[in-house]
C-alpha positions as CSV (number, residue, x, y, z in Angstrom):
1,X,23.5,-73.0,-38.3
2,X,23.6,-73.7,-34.2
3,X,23.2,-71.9,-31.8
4,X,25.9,-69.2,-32.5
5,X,24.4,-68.8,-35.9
6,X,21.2,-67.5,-34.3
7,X,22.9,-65.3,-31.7
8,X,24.6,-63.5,-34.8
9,X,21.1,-62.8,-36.5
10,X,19.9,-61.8,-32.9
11,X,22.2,-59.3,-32.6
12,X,20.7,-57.3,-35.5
13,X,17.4,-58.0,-34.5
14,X,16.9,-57.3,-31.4
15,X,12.9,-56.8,-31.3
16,X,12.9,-60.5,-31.9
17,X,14.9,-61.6,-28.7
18,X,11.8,-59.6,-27.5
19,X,9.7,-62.0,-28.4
20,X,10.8,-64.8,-27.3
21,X,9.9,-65.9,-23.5
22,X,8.8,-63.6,-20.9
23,X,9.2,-59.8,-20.1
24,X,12.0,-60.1,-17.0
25,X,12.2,-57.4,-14.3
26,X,13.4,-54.1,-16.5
27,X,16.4,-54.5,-13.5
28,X,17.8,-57.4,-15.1
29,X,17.3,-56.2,-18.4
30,X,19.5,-52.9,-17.5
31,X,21.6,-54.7,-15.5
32,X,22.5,-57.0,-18.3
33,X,22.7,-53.8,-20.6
34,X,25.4,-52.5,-17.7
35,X,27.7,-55.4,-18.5
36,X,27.4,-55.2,-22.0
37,X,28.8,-51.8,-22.0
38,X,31.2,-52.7,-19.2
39,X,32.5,-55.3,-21.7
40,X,32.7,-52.3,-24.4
41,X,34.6,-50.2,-22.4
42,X,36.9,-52.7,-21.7
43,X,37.4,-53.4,-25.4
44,X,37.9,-50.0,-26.0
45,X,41.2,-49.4,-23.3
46,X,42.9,-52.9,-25.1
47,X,42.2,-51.3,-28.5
48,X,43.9,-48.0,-26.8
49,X,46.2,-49.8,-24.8
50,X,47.5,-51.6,-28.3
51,X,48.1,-48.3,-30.1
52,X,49.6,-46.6,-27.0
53,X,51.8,-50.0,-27.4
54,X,52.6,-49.2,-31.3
55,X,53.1,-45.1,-31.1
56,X,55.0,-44.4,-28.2
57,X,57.1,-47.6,-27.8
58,X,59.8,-46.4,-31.4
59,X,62.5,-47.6,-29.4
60,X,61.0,-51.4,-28.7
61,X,62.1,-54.5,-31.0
62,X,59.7,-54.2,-33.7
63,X,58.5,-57.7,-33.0
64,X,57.7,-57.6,-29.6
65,X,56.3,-53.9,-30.0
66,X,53.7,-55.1,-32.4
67,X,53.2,-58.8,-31.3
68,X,51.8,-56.5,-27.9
69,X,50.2,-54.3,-30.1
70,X,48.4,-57.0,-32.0
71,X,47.6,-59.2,-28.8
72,X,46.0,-56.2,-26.9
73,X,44.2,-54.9,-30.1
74,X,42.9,-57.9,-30.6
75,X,41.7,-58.9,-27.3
76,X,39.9,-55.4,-27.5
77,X,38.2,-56.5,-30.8
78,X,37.3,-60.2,-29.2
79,X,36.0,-58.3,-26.3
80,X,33.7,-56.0,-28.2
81,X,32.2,-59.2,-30.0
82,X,32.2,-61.3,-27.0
83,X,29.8,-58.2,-25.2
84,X,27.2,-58.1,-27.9
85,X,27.2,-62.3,-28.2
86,X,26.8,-62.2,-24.0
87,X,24.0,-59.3,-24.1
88,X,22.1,-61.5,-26.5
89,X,22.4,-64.9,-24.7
90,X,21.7,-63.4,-21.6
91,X,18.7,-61.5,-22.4
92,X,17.1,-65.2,-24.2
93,X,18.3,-66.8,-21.1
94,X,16.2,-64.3,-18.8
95,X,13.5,-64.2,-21.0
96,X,12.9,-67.7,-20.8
97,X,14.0,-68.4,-17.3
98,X,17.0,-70.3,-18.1
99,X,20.5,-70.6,-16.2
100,X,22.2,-67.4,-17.5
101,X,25.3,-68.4,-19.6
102,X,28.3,-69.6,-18.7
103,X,32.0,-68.3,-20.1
104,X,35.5,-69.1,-20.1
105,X,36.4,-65.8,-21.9
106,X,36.6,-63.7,-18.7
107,X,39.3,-66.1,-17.6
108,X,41.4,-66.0,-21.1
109,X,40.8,-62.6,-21.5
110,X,42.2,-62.0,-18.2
111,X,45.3,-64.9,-19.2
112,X,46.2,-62.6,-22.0
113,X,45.9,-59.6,-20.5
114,X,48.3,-60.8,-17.6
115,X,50.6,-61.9,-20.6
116,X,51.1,-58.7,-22.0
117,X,51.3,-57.0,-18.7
118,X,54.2,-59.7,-17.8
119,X,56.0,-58.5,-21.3
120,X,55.8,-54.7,-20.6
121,X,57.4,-55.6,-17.1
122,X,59.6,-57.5,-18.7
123,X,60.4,-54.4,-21.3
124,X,60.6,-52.0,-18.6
125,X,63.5,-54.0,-16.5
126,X,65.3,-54.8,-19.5
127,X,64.8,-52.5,-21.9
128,X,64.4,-54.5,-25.1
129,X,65.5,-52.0,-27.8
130,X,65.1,-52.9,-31.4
């Protein structure tokens, strides 16, 4: 199944990521718990961000009003998956004194968010009315 496979069934179990490796320092361990919900709150403002987008843009092309919608909710759902997989990988990585993991979702998350911010500056001076 991989390696992804096994982060999945880890995320439901998580006494057995507890097994595996090496107690770290309970600072890392919290720490890494800190950036998980980090990564959840972020999720949660896209999710936000896309309905704010949908309700209280009427007046926007329908397209582009729910093509932003879509993109930020989205990226808010990716992001709340993306924080559980990271907790999980990081955790086995401390555990058995690995390299933690590297990413490139921080930097596409932050290409789409950029997106969508360039397109509501772009509604804002132009006023794209459906």
């Amino acid at each position: 199944m991989g390696d992804f496979g096994r982060s999945v069934r880890l995320w439901f179990s998580p006494q057995r990521v507890r097994e595996e490796g090496e107690t770290p320092d309970y600072r890392f361990s919290l720490a890494n718990e800190r950036t998980f919900l980090a990564w959840l709150r972020t999720g949660l403002a896209l999710v936000g961000g896309g309905f704010a987008v949908d309700q209280f843009l009427p007046d926007l092309r329908w397209g582009v009003r729910v093509g932003m919608a879509l993109a930020l909710l989205g990226a808010g759902a990716l992001c709340a998956v993306r924080a559980v997989n990271h907790w999980v990988r990081c955790e086995r990585a401390m555990r058995r004194g690995d390299d933690l993991p590297v990413s490139r979702f921080p930097a596409l998350l932050g290409l789409a968010v950029g997106l969508v911010a360039v397109a509501m500056v772009l509604v804002v001076l132009f006023g794209w009315t459906g």
